[in-house]
N, C-alpha and C positions, 0 to 999 in steps of 0.2 A: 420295434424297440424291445430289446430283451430286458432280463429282472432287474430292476434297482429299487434299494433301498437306502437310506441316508437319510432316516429321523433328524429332529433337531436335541438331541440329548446327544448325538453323534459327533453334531457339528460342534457344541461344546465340548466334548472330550478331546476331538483335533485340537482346540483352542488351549485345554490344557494341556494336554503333548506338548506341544510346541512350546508350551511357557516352563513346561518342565525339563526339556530337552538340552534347557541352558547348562543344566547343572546334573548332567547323567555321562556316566563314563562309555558305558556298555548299553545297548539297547540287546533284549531278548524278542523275537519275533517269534509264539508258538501257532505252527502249524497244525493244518491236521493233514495224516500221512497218506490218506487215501485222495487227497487233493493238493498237494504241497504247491501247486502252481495256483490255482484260482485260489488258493487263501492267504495267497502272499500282498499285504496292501500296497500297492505302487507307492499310495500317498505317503510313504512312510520313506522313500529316498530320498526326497527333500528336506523331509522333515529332520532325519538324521545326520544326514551330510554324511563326514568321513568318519563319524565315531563307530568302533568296532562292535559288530554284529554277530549276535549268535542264535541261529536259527533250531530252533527246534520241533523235531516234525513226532507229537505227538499224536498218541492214539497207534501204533505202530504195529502193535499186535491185532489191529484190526485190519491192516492195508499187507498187500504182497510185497513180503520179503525181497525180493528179486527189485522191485523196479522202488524201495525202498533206497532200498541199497546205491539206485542209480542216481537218484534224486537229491542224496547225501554228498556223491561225490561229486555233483552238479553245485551244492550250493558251496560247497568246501575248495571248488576252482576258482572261489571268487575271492578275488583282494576283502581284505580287513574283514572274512567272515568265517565265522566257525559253526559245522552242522554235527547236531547229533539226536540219536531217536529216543521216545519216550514211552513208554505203555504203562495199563493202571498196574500190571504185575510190580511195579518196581517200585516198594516200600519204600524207600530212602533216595528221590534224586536230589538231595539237597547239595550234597557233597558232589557231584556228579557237573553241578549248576556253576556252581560258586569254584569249581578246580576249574571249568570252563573259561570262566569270567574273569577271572584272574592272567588265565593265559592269554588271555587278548586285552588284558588292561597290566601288564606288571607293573608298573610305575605306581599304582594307587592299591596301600594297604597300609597300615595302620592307625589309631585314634588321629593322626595328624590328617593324616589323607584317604578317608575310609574309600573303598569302591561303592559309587553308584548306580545301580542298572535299573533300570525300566525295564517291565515285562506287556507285552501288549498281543493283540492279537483278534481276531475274526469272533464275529458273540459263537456264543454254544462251541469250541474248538478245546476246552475241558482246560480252559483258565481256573477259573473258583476251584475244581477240584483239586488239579496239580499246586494251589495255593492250600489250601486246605492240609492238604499233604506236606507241605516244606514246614507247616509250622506245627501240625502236628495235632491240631484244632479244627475247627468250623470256622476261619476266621470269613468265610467270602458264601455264599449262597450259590446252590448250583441246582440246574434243573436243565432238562432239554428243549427249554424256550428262548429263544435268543434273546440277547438285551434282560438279563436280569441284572447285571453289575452294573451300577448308574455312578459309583464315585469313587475315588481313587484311593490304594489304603498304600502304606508303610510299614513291609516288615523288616524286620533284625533278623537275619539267616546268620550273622556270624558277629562280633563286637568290632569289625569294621568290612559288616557288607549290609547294604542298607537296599532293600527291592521293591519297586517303588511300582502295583500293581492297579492298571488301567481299566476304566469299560469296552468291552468289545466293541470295536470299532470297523467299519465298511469306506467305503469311499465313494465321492458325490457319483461318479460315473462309471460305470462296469463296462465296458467296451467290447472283452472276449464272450460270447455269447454265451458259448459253453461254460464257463465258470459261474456265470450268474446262475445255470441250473443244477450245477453242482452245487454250489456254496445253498440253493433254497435245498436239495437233499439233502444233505450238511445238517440241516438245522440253524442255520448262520445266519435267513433272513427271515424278516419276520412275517408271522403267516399270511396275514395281508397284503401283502404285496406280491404274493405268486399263485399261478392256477395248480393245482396239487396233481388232477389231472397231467396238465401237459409237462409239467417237472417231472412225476414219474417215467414217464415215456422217455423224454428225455435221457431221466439216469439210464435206465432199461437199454437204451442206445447203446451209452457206452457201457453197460457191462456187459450186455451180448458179445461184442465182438473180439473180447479176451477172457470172459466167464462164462461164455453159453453153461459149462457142463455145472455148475454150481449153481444156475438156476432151474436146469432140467431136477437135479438132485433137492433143491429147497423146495421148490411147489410140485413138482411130479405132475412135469405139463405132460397134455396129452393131445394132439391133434395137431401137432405142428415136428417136421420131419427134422429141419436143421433150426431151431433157434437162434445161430446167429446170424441168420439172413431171414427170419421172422419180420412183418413191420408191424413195427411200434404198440400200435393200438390193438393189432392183432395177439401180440406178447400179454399186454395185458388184460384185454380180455381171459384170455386162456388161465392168464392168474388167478382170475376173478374168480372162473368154473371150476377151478382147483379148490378152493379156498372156501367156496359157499358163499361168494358173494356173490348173492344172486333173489331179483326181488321176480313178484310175482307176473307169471307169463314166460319164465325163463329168462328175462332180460338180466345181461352183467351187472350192478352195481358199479361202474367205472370209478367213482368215486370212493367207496370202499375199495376196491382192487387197488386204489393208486394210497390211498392212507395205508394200508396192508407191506405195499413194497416199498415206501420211504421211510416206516418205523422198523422192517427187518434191514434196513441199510444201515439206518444209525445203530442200529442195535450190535450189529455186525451178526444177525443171525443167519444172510446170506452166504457168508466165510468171507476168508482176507483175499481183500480187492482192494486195486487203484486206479484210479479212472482214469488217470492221466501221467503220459509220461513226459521226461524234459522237451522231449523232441516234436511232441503232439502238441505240448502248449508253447513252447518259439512258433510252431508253426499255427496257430491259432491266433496267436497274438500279433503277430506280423501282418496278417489277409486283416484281422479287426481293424489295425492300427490305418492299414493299407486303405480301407474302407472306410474310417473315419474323415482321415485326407480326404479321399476322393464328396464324400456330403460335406466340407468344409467349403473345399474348394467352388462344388456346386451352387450352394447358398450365398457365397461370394459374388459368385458370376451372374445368380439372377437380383441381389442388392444392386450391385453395378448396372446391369442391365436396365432395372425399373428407375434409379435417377437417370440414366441414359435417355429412356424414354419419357421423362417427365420432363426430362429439358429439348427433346425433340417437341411434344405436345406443345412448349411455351414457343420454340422457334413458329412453329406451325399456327398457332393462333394468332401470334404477333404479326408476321407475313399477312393472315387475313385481312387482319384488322387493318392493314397500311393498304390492302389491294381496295375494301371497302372504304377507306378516307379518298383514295386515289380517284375512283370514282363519284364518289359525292364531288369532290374538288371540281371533276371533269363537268359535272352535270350545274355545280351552282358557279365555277367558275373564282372559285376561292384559294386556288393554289394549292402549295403542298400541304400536306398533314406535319405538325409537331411531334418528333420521334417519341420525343420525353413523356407523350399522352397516350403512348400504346402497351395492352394489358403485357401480363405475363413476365414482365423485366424484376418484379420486384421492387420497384419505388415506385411512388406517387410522381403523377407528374405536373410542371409548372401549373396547368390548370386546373390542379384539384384544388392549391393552396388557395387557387384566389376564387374558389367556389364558396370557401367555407368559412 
């Protein structure tokens, strides 16, 4: 079982989603850009149905340019959605937001018919802050702990645009493995519910085999000839002996090593990286999806199979029980046995009633 998280402060925010969704034009989805796959909530397709989407993959001056770019024109191939990117360089995306929202809602604008949007999105994905930012205030609390927004606010961006901002929010079931140890790099789950250890290695994974050279350059590994054919625990070890994390006897601090490389990831002090691209996560979520099927199906077949065999067991005892009447009958001479008095059928029979 890979990472899940799905508090119950979650399952209430679904609940208001959904109660809110009745009366929203536009849903805002922000992403973050170095994972724009694993922090897109599935739950949120249903929840939306056909109203127009605009996905925004914040954080962008953190994540590569190049497969940024890819990612945009991926979510911009899709009916009724509009994508565009955000970084904290950009003082004013107010106007940016709201030109957006507009163009996939034009029928709703003025005091008669204000525009509605929902802004919603994955905890720690730099909601509070980008909100903080449109109004110009501290209207929302931010830190790099997930699940600090617990209730839902109302701002006024324009005298008929009205944005109506969510708690971060995960979904009951993570299915794609890899997103669940991206989303715990992230900062998106909460710290309890992931080994720090094995999520670093994890990340480590995928940014070796499109960033080797930007991790050779941040830690100034040493003993290891191609890093991105390194494994795993051997990468970070070597971090560790970079770094001076290291307790007495020579031994790594693993543990240090792995808090070391998940705080220079959010930080982006490793450089712009994405861990994923369109085509890595279709194909991840496909083998997951694929794989879900197949333990459905499995689960199915041994239900089916143990009433099978519980109604064999009852055949099989009842059979006994008539071969043992058969022979008593034989030995005292009393005939057949009364069907209705043999176990396992499930009712009493004629001779219990006149027992009792």
């Amino acid at each position: 079982m890979g990472i899940q998280w799905f508090p119950g402060h979650m399952h209430v925010t679904k609940k208001a989603i959904s109660e809110r969704m009745k009366e929203i034009d536009v849903v805002i989805e922000l992403l973050d850009a170095r994972l724009p796959g694993s922090s897109a909530n599935p739950m949120l397709g249903n929840m939306t149905g056909t109203r127009p989407k605009l996905k925004v993959l914040n954080k962008q001056d953190l994540a590569d340019a190049e497969r940024t770019q890819a990612w945009l024109d991926w979510y911009n191939g899709r009916s009724e959605t509009q994508a565009i990117g955000l970084d904290a360089s950009e003082k004013a995306p107010a106007q940016r937001l709201i030109k957006a929202c507009r163009e996939l809602a034009p029928n709703r604008s003025g005091m008669d018919k204000p525009l509605r949007v929902l802004i919603c999105g994955v905890p720690n994905v730099g909601k509070s802050t980008l909100m903080n930012t449109l109004v110009g205030r501290k209207a929302a609390k931010t830190g790099d702990e997930a699940g600090i927004t617990r209730v839902e606010q109302r701002i006024l961006l324009a005298s008929d645009f009205y944005l109506y901002d969510t708690p971060g929010m995960l979904w009951p079931k993570i299915v794609v493995e890899q997103a669940g140890f991206h989303l715990a790099a992230s900062g998106a789950v909460g710290r309890n519910a992931y080994d720090e250890e094995e999520t670093a290695m994890a990340l480590l994974n995928s940014i070796k085999r499109s960033y080797a050279p930007l991790l050779a350059q941040r830690y100034k590994i040493k003993g290891i000839d191609d890093i991105s054919l390194a494994h795993d625990d051997e990468l970070l070890t070597a971090i560790g002996k970079a770094r001076g994390a290291v307790m007495s006897g020579g031994r790594v601090n693993l543990q240090k090593a792995a808090e070391i490389v998940l705080n220079d990831f959010r930080s982006g002090a490793m450089g712009r990286m994405t861990l994923e691209t369109p085509d890595e996560f279709a194909d991840w979520l496909k083998k997951a999806l694929a794989e879900e099927a197949r333990k459905q199906a499995e689960k199915a077949a041994l239900r089916e199979a143990a009433r099978g065999g519980s109604r064999v067991g009852d055949q099989q005892r009842r059979e006994a029980w008539l071969q043992s009447q058969a022979d008593d009958g034989e030995d005292a001479g009393d005939g057949e046995p009364d069907d209705a008095d043999a176990p396992g059928d499930g009712h009493p029979g004629p001779g219990d009633a006149a027992n009792t």
